[in-house]
C-alpha positions as CSV (number, residue, x, y, z in Angstrom):
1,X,103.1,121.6,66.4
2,X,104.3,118.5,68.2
3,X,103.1,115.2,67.6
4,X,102.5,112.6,69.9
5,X,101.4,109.2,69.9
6,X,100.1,106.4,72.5
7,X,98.8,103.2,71.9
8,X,96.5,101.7,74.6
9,X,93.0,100.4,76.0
10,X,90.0,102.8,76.7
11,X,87.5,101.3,78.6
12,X,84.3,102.4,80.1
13,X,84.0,103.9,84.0
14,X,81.1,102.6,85.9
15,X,80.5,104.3,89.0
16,X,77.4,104.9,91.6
17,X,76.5,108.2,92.4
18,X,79.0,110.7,95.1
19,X,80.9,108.3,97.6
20,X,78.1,105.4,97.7
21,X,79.0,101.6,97.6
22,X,77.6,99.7,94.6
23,X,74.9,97.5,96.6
24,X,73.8,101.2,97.8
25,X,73.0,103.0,94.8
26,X,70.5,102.4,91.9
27,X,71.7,105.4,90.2
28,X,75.5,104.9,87.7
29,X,77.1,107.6,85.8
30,X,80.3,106.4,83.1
31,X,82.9,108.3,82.0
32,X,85.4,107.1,79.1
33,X,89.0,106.8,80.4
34,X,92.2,104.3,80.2
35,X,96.0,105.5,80.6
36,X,97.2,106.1,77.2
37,X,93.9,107.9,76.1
38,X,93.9,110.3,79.4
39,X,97.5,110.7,78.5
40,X,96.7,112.0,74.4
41,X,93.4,113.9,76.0
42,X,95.6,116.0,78.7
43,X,98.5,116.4,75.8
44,X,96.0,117.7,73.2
45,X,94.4,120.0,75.9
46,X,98.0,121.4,76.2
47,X,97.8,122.3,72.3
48,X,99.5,119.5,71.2
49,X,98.5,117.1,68.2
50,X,97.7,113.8,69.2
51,X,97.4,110.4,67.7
52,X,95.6,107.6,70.0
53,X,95.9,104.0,68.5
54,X,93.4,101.6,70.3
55,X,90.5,99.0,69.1
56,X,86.5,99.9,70.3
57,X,83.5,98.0,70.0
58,X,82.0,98.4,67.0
59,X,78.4,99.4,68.2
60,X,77.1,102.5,69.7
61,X,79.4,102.4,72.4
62,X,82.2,102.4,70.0
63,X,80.9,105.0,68.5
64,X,80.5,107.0,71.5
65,X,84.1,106.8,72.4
66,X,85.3,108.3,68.6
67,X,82.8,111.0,69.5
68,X,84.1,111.7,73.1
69,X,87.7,112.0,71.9
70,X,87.4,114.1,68.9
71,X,85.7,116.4,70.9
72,X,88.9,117.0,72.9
73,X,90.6,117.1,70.2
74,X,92.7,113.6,70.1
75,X,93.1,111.9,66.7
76,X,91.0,108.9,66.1
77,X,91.6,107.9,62.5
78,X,93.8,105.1,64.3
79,X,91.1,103.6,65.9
80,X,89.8,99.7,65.0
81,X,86.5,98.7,65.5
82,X,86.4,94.9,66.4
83,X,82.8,92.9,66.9
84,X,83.5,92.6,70.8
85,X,82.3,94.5,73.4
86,X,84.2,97.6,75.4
87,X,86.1,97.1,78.4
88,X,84.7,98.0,81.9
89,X,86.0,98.8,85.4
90,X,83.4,99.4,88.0
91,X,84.5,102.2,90.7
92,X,83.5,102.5,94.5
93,X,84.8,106.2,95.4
94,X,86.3,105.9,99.1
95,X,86.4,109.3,101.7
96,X,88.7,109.7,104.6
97,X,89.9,106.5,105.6
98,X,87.5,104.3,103.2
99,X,89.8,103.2,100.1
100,X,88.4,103.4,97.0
101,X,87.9,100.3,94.8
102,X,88.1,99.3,91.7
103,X,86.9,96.1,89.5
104,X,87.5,95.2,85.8
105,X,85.6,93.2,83.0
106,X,88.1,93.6,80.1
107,X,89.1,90.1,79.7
108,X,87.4,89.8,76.2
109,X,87.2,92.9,75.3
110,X,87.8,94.6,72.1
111,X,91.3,95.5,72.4
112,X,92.5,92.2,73.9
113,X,91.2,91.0,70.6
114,X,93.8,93.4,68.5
115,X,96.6,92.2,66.9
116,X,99.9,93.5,65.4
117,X,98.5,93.4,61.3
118,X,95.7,95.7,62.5
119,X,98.0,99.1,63.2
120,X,100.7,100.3,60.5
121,X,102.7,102.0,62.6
122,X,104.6,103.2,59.9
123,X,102.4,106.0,58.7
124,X,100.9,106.0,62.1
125,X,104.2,107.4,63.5
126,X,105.3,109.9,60.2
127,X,106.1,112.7,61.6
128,X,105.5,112.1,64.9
129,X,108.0,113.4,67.6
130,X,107.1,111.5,70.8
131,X,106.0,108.3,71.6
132,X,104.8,106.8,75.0
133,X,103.2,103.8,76.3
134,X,102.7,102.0,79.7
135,X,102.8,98.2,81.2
136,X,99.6,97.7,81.4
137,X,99.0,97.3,77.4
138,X,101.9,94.3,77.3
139,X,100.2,92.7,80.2
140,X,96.9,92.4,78.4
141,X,97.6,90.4,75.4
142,X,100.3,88.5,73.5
143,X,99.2,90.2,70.4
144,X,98.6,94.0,72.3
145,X,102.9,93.0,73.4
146,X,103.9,92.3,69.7
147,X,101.4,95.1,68.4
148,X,102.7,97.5,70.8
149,X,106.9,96.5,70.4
150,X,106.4,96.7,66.6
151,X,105.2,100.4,67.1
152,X,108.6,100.4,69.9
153,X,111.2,99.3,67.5
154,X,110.1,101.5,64.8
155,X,110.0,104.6,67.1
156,X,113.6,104.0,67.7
157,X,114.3,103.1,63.8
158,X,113.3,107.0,63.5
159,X,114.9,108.5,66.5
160,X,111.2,109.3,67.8
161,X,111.5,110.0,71.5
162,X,109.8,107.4,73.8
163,X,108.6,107.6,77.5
164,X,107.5,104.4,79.2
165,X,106.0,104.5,82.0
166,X,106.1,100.5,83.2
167,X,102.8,100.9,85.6
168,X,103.3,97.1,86.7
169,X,100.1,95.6,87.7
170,X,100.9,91.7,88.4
171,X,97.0,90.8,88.2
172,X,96.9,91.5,84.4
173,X,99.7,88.8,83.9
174,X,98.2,86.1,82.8
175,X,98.7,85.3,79.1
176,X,102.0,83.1,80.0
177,X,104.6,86.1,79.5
178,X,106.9,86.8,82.6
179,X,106.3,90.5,83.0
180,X,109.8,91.7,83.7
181,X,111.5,89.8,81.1
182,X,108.8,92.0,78.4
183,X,109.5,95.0,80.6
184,X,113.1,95.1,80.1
185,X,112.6,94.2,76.5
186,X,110.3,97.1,75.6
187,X,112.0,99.4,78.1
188,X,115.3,98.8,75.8
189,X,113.2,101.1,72.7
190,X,112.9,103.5,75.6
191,X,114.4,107.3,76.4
192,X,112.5,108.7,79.2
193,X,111.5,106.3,82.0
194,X,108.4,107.8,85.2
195,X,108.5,105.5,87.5
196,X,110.6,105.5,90.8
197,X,112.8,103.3,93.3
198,X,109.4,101.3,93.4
199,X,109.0,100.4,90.1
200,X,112.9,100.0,89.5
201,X,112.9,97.6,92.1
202,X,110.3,95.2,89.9
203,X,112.2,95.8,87.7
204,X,115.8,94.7,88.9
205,X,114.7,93.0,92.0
206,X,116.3,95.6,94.4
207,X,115.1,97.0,97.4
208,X,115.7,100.9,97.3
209,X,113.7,103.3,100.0
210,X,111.8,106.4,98.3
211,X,114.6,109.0,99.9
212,X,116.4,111.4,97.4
213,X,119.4,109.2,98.0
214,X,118.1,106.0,96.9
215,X,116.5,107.7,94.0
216,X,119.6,108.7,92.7
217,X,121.4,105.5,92.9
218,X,118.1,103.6,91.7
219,X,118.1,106.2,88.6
220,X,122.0,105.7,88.4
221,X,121.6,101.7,88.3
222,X,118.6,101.5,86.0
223,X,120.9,104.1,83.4
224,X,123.8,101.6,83.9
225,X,121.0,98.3,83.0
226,X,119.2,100.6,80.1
227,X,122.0,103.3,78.8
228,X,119.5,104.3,76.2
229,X,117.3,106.1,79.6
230,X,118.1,109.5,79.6
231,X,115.7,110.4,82.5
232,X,114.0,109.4,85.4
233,X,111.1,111.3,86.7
234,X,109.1,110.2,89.8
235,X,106.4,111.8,92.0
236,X,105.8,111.1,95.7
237,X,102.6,111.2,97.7
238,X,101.7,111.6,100.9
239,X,98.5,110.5,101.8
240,X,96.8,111.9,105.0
241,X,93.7,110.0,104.3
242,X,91.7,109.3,101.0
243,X,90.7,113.3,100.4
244,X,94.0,114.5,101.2
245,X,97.3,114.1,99.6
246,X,100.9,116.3,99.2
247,X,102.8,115.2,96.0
248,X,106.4,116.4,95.2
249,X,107.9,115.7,91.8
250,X,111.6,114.3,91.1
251,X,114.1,114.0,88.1
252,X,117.6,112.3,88.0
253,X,118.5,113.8,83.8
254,X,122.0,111.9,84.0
255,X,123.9,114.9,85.9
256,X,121.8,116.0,88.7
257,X,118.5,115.4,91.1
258,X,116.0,118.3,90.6
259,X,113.0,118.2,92.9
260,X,109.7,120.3,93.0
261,X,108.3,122.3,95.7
262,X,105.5,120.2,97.5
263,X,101.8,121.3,96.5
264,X,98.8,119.9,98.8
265,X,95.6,118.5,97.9
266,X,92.9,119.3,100.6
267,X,89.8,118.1,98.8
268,X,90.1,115.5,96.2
269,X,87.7,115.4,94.1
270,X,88.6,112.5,91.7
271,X,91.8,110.6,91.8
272,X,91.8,108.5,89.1
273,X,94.3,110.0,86.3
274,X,96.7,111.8,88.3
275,X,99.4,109.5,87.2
276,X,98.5,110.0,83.7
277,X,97.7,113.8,84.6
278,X,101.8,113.7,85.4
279,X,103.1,111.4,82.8
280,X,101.1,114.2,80.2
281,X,102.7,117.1,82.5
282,X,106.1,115.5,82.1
283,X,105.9,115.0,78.3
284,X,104.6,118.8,77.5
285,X,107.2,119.8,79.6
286,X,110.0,118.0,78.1
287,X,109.1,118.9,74.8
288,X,108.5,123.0,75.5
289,X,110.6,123.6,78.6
290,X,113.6,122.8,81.2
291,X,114.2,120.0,83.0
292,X,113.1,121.8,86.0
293,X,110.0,123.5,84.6
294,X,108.9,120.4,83.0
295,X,109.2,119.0,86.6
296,X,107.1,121.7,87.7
297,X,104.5,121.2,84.9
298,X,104.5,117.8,85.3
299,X,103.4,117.8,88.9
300,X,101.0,120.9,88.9
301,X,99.5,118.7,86.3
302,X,99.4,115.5,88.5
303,X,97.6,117.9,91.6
304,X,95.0,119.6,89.3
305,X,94.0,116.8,87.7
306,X,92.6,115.5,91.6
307,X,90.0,118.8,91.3
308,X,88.7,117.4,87.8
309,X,85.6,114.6,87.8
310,X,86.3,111.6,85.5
311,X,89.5,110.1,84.0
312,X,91.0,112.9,81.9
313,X,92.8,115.8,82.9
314,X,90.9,118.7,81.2
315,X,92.5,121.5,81.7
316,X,95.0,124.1,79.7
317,X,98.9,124.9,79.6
318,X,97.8,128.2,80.9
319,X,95.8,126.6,83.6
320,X,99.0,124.6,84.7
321,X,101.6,127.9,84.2
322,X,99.3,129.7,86.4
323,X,99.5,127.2,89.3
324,X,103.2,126.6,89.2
325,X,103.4,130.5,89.3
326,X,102.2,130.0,93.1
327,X,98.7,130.9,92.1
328,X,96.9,128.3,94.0
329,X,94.2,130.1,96.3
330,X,91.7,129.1,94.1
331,X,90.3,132.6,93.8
332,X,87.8,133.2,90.8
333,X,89.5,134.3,87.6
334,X,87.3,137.3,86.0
């Protein structure tokens, strides 16, 4: 069974009731949810094994989170518990042309308050055959960055597989590191790279378009900067309003561009995940099929995840193999 591993924040989701504002609603539900955990919580729904490395409160709340996750099955003998609180976002679900909003309240939370003698990667990662991790836990901290390039460094030591996905977000900056400069760094322990011409223009501060062509040469560029990338994969959305969206999925593998068929979202029901929904797609993939299928997977991954309430992705490989069969109608399954 494979083994993967991701290393991250989980925070608590805050939101009022259907599509009301805040100052409308007396009524909150929560859900549990942050990148790297929806990304271990999709993976172990697939059948993999999972590992999640992150630091909780160490209260009821803490608590509640070890509970939530061993229920889906992800591994949470990694998991500190610090005496500081868990981190929050608040949600305000948009429709139609009203965006959806977000606000955090993670500044002091318990996993800005980890640090790299906390975690031993080194029988964290035994046996372990894939590693991934995102920007936003080097953006947190100065420790969460050293915690989380110890982790890198000894991934590549082992020849463990790593995807990054660099999800830039310049708003968490703000602990005195320039965020490409630790980008490129932690990118350079790196094989499999989801982003697109978007993100590799943070990156390298160049200004490709989102068509097929640029793609390419983007992928090309970023392979030249970081030869130990491998891949690219990168999903584009269409959005006709907040409810509905069209995504395709993309991969420059070094030799050619394979692309996806396009699959349409009339009636979102939740789109927070998705990316992670994909980035979890991608890996399965990877590790079980083709370039192509795993493409496939990856983005019938990203799509369902918009019909599922809450951050995680909760659904099965035999969910996703039936959708990228072309079984999409929605029909009751008896």
């Amino acid at each position: 069974m494979n083994k993967v591993v991701t290393f991250g924040e989980i925070l608590m989701r805050v939101t009022p009731l259907g599509n009301k504002k805040l100052r409308q609603s007396n009524q909150l539900e929560y859900y549990f949810g942050g990148t790297e955990a929806n990304v271990a919580i999709s993976l172990s729904q697939f059948g993999n094994k999972t590992k999640y490395v992150t630091a909780v409160s160490d209260d009821f709340i803490g608590r509640a989170v070890k509970s939530y996750l061993r229920q889906l099955e992800v591994g949470t003998s990694n998991i500190i518990s610090l005496n500081h609180p868990l981190g929050i976002y608040f949600l305000e679900v948009g429709a139609v042309m009203r965006s959806s909003t977000i606000s955090y309240n993670r500044a002091h939370s318990a996993f800005c308050h980890i640090e790299p003698s906390m975690v031993d990667w080194e029988a964290i990662l035994e046996d372990c055959n894939w590693f991934h991790w995102t920007g936003i836990t080097p953006a947190l901290t100065e420790n969460a960055y050293q915690t989380l390039k110890e982790g890198l460094k000894l991934a590549r030591q082992k020849g463990i597989p790593v995807s990054a996905d660099p999800a830039y977000r310049k708003d968490l900056w703000n602990y005195g590191r320039d965020a490409k400069d630790v980008l490129k760094e932690l990118i350079e322990y790196s094989d499999i790279f989801i982003g697109g011409p978007n993100e590799i223009n943070e990156l390298l501060g160049t200004t490709y378009s989102y068509s097929n062509e640029d793609f390419t040469d983007a992928s090309k560029l970023l392979i030249n900067t970081f030869p130990n990338i491998k891949k690219i994969a990168d999903k584009t959305r269409k959005s006709l309003n907040a409810n509905w969206h069209k995504i395709i999925s993309r991969m420059w593998n070094g030799k050619e561009l394979l692309e996806t068929r396009e699959l349409e979202i009339t009636h979102i029901v939740d789109r927070i995940g998705t990316g992670d929904a994909y980035a979890a797609g991608l890996i399965h993939g990877l590790l079980h099929f083709d370039d192509l299928k795993a493409m496939e997977f990856a983005n019938a991954s990203c799509a369902v995840k918009h019909t599922i309430e809450g951050d995680a992705n909760l659904v099965t490989e035999k969910e996703i193999l039936h959708i990228i069969e072309g079984n999409t109608s929605g029909r009751i399954i008896r």
